[in-house]
C-alpha positions in Angstrom: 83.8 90.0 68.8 85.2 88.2 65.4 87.5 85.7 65.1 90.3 85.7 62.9 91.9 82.4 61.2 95.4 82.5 62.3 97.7 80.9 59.3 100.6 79.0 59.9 102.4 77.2 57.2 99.0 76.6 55.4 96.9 75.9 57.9 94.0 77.4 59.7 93.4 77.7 63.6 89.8 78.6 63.7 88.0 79.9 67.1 87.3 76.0 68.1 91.2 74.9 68.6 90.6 72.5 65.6 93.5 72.9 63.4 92.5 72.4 59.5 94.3 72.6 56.4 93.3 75.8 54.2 92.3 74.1 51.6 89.7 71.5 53.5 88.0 74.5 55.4 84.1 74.1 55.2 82.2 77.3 55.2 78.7 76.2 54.3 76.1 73.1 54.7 74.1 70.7 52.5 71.4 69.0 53.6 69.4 66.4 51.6 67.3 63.4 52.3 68.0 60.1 50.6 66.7 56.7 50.8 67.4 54.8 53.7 69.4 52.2 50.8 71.6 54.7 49.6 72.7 55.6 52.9 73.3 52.8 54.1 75.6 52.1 50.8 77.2 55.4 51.2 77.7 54.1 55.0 79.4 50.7 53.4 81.8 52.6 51.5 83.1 55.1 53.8 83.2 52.0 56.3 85.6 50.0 54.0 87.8 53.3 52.8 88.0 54.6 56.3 86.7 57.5 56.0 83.4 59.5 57.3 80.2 59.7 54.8 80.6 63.1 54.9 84.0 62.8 53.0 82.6 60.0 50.8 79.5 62.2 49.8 81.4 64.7 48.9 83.8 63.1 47.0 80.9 61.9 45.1 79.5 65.3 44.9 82.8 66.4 43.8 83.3 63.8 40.7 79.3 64.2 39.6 80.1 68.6 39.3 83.1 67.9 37.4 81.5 65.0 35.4 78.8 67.9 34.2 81.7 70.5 33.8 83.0 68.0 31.3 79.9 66.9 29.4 76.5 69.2 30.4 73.0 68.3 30.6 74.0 64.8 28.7 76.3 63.6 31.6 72.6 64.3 34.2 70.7 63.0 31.5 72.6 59.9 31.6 72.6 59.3 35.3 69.0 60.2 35.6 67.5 57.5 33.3 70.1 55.2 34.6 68.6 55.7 38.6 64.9 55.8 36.3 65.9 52.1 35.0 66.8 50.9 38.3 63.8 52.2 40.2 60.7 49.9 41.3 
């Protein structure tokens, strides 16, 4: 059996009941270890904006794409030796 998203006024009713906007629909995972600081920071953030680390991850995932849309190899280049400075 397949289930159909069932549209109403922009919005999705997938086979769980959730209701989800369109555009927000997630089709696919990322998974990727990270030091146990940086999680905890990306914990702080979405803490004090209310939001999950989920959303906060990918709006940082979001801003770096477009950041090398804009600029190419120079914009990782820069963040790269930058996180290579700050390393121990």
């Amino acid at each position: 059996m397949t289930y159909q998203p069932i549209g109403c006024q922009g919005l999705n009713l997938a086979r769980t009941g959730v209701l989800e906007s369109a555009e927000m629909a997630k089709d696919t995972r990322l998974s990727v270890r990270v030091r146990s600081e940086l999680k905890k920071a990306m914990e702080a953030i979405a803490a004090k904006e209310s939001r999950s680390v989920a959303q906060i991850c990918e709006a940082f995932l979001e801003a770096g794409s477009e950041g090398y849309k804009k600029e190419g190899s120079k914009y990782l280049q820069r963040l790269l030796s930058r996180r290579k400075g700050t390393e121990t």
